[in-house]
C-alpha positions, 0 to 999 in steps of 0.5 A, a space after each residue: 274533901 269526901 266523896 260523899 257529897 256526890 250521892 248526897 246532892 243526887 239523893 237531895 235532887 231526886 228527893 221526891 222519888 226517894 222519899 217514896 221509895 223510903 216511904 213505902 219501903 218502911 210501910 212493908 216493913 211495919 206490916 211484917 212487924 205486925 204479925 209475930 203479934 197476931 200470932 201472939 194473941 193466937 197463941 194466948 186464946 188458944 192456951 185458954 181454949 177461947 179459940 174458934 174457927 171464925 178467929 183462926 180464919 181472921 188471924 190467916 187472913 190478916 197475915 195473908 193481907 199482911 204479906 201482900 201488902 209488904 211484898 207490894 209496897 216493899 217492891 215497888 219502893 224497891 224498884 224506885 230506888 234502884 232504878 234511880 241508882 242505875 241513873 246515877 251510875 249513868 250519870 256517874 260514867 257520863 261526868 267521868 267520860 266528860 271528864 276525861 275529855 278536858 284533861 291534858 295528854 299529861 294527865 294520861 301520862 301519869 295514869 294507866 288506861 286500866 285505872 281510869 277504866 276501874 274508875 268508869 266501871 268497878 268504883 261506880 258499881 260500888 258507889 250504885 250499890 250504895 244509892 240502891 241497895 244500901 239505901 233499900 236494905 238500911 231503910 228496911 232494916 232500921 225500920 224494921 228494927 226500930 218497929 221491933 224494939 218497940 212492940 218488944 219494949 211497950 206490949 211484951 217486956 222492956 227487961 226482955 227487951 234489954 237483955 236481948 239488946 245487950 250484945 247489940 251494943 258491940 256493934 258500933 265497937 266492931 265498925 269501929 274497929 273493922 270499917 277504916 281496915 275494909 275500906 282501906 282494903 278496897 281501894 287497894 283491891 280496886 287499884 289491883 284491878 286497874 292495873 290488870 285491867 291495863 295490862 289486858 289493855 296493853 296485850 290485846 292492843 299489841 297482840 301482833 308484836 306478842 305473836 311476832 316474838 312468840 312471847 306470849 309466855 311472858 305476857 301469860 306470866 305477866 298477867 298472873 302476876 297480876 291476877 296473883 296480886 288481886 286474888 290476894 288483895 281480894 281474899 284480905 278484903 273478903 276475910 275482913 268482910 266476912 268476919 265483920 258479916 260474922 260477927 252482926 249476925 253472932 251478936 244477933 244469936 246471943 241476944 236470942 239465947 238470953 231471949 230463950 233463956 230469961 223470956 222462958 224463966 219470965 214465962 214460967 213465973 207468969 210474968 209475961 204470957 205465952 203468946 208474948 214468949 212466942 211473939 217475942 222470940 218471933 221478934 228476936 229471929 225477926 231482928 236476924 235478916 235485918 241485922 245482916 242486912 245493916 252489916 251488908 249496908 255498912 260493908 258496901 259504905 265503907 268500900 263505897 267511901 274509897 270509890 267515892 273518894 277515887 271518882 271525886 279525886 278524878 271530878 276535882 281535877 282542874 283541866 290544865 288547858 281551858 277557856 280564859 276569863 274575859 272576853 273571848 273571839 268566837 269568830 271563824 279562823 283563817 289560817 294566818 299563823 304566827 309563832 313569836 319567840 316560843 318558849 316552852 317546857 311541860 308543867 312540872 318540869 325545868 327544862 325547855 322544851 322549845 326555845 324562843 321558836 319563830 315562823 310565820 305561815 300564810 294561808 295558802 303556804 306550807 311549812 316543814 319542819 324536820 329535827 331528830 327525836 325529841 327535838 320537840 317536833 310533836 310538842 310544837 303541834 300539840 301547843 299550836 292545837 293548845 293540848 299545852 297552853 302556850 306562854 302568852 303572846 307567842 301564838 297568833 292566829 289571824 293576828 289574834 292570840 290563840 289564848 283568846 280564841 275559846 277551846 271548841 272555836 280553836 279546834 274547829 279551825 285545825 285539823 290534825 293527823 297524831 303520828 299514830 293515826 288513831 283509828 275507832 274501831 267503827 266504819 271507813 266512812 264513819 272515821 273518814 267523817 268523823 268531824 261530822 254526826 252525819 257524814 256526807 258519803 261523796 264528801 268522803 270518797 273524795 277525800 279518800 281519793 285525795 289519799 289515794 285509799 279510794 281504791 283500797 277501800 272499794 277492794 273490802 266487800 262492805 267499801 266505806 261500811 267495813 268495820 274496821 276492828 279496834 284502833 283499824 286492826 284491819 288495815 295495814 300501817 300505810 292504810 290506817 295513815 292514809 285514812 286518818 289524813 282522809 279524815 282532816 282532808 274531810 274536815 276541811 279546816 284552814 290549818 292543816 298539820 300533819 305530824 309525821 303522818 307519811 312514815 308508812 306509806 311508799 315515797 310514790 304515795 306520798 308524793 302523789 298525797 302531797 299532790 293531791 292536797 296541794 290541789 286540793 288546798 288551792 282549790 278550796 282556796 279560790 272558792 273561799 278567798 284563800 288557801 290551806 295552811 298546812 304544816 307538816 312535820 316529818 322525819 322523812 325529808 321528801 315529805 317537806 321538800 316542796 314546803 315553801 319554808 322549812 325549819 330545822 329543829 335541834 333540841 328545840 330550838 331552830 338550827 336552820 330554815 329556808 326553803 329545800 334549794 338552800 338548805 341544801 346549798 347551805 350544807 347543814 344538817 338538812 343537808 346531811 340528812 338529805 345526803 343520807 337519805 337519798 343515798 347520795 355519797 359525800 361527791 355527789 352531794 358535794 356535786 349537787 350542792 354547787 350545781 344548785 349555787 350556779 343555778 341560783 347565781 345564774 338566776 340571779 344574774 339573769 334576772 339583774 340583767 332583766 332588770 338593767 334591760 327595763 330600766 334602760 327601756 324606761 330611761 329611753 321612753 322618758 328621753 
């Protein structure tokens, strides 16, 4: 499907403005056609010495009001019509914007930040160009022309008029010919761009790694390389641009030439008179500035065709997550969570993911989960936020499941910390608060004390104000988590999942984070009949180990579960992982193992001693 039909529907829905624009565009345009025959019968009177001052000054003062009135009436329409161009650039990046925040992270996998980036900025300056310029200087152009032929075929001569048509007819040839070549050219020289834009993109947001290797030779070299490839993608579209703009205005050339010729032969025989020669070569260098116009027009229509077809390629994209048809449960979410039997693999591909997953979480509750890398730790957060749809009937929440809760009401219910805590590159505050327009200042602070970067905030001369530079430049690894876990403490949602969101921060700081959060959901849990449900995902198993449950991912699947006690009593690969992490030597663990075994049977016994106590009470007080 072309892409055409984006600047069609925005002209039919701004007809109106359009039409006036085009209207008085063509009116300015007549009235520049009208002069070369005013100076024609200028001419004519003063060959035959009939010419008087009173007719001199009426002729001058004709072609000033003449002039005036082409210039105002040309730049008003003007100015109608690019101003509805730049609206629709606009409107362009705002459905692009839009656009972008429905698609799946697996669209983003499968295209670069610097050709989306080429789609907002490039391919839609193309396609303004077109609904601007391209409307204005085809109106003018073509009015122009079609009003010059006329006064040269119906008051001078129609021969004369053919004959200075008859190199106009290659035109359509050399469009033809050149026009599939230049806008093929384009969308190569636009794709070029995109793929620079990614690597400055890349450069500038991983300058500290350039600088620690000292590469930045390498990474020069790399964007030469790039710009190389653009120059010479750019120079192909500017030789097949130039000559198609060369060859218009030749034919136009040729035409005056025969004009000069056979008008001046027909001027001798008297066939036509002097002031039809001069108001007829007038016309002839007349049909110059429009004939270039229209080539220009036809350059900036074909690169705007492989604009068009890039941004509605882009508009066409099915989101791969959305609303379900039916009825949906917009209804607030309380944070019972359930996962039955999950299986999943990304789309487009064969293998699982996780398979046939299960756990339950009540409000109030906390699970871990812990595996290696790619066991599908970060796949499970992004199916319980529904960044993936999951298989149907494997996810509920608060007994429903989640494919019938609609996207927003979902995700207003879940706040989530990425395993990079992404920063905006606004202020602390407005990060913090980010789930709010206005966000509440105490509100803030207090989360930010919840993270303990209360203190390291306070220390920047600006505190919640400080501009914190592109994706938190200014802080360190350690403070930009801390804010982005201030931030879904902020949002106060009743799920809560962290994905690995402690690995920068010391064991002291995240022991007293947990803390902090556990108090703080319990809290928020007596004031709202319930607790947080928090999930937390980690490498690091001194962020789980007071988790009421914990599953051990492998290979997506559940290897092991249990609470931090018995996993370490089971002497699995929790344990290992312990072990190792802990610095524990195979003795020591071994130690700690039993240790726990005869803790745990020591309460077991004493609690079934407890137990015998109470029945043997019960038995007495019956006698």
């Amino acid at each position: 499907m072309s892409g055409w039909h984006i600047v069609r529907s925005y002209i039919y829905q701004n007809r109106l403005v359009y039409f006036s624009g085009v209207t008085l565009v063509v009116v300015g345009s007549l009235f520049a056609v009208l002069i070369p025959r005013l100076l024609g019968r200028f001419a004519d009177r003063l060959q035959h010495g009939s010419l008087n001052i009173s007719e001199t000054a009426s002729c001058a003062g004709l072609i000033i009001v003449f002039g005036i009135i082409r210039v105002s009436t040309g730049w008003t329409g003007r100015i109608l019509v690019h101003r509805k161009g730049r609206i629709l650039a606009y409107q362009l990046r705002r459905e692009l914007f839009r656009k972008w925040g429905t698609l799946s992270p697996g669209y983003y996998h499968r295209h670069s930040t610097g050709d989306l980036l080429s789609h907002a900025l490039s391919d839609v300056e193309v396609v303004r160009d077109v609904a601007s310029m391209g409307i204005n200087m085809s109106t003018s152009g073509l009015s122009m022309l079609a009003a010059a032929f006329y006064m040269m075929a119906v008051h001078v001569d129609w021969r004369l008029t053919l004959a200075a048509l008859g190199p106009l007819v290659v035109i359509p040839a050399l469009v033809r010919w050149l026009g599939p070549k230049i806008r093929h050219q384009s969308q190569r020289s636009q794709e070029a761009l995109g793929s620079m834009a990614q690597t400055v993109e890349e450069v500038i947001g991983g300058i500290r790694a350039v600088k620690a290797f000292g590469n930045e030779r390498v990474v020069i070299g790399r964007f030469e390389q790039k710009v190389d490839v653009i120059v010479a993608e750019k120079m192909r579209f500017v030789r097949l641009s130039a000559l198609f703009g060369s060859l218009v205005p030749l034919m136009a050339n040729l035409g005056f030439i025969m004009v000069l010729g056979y008008g001046g032969f027909l001027a001798i025989k008297s066939v036509i008179t002097l002031g039809d020669f001069v108001a007829f070569t007038l016309y002839v260098a007349m049909l110059r500035m429009p004939l270039e116009q229209l080539g220009s027009v036809l350059n900036v229509i074909q690169r705007a065709s492989a604009s068009l077809n890039r941004i509605s390629e882009l508009l066409r994209v099915v989101p791969a997550v959305g609303n379900r048809e039916g009825p949906l449960l917009d209804r607030p979410i309380h944070g019972d969570l359930r996962v039955e039997r999950l299986t999943f693999r990304y789309p487009g591909t064969e293998r699982n993911v996780l398979s046939d997953v299960s756990f339950t979480v009540r409000p109030g509750r906390t699970v871990g989960i812990i595996g290696s890398m790619g066991s599908g730790k970060t796949t499970l957060a992004d199916v319980l936020l529904r960044l993936y749809d999951p298989p149907e009937g494997t996810v509920f929440i608060d007994g429903a499941d989640i494919l019938r809760y609609p996207l927003a009401r979902l995700r207003q219910g879940i706040a989530y910390v990425p395993q990079d805590g992404f920063l905006f590159s606004t202020t602390l505050l407005e990060n913090i608060g980010f789930s709010d327009e206005r966000p509440d200042r105490e509100w803030a602070q207090q989360s930010a004390r919840i993270t303990a970067v209360y203190d390291n905030i306070e220390r920047f001369p600006e505190g919640f104000e400080t501009e914190i530079g592109e994706r938190g430049v200014r802080l360190s690894g350690g403070q930009k988590q801390r804010v982005a876990i201030a931030r879904m403490i902020y949002k106060d949602a009743y799920i809560q999942i962290l994905d690995d969101s402690l690995s920068a921060v010391d064991t002291k700081t995240e022991r007293m984070i947990l803390k902090n959060m556990r108090e703080n959901g319990r809290l928020k849990g007596c004031s709202r009949g319930g607790g947080k449900t928090t999930i937390i995902v980690s490498h690091r198993l001194s962020a789980v180990q007071h988790a009421d449950e914990i599953l051990v991912l492998e290979e997506g699947r559940v290897i092991e579960r249990g609470n931090h006690a018995g996993l370490i009593m089971l002497g699995g690969s929790y344990a290992r992982l312990w072990s190792m992490q802990s610095g524990l030597t195979e003795e020591e663990a071994a130690s700690l193992q039993t240790g726990l075994a005869v803790r745990v049977d020591t309460m077991h016994t004493g609690l079934a001693e407890e137990m015998e106590a109470m029945g043997s009470g019960l038995t007495e007080g019956v006698a």
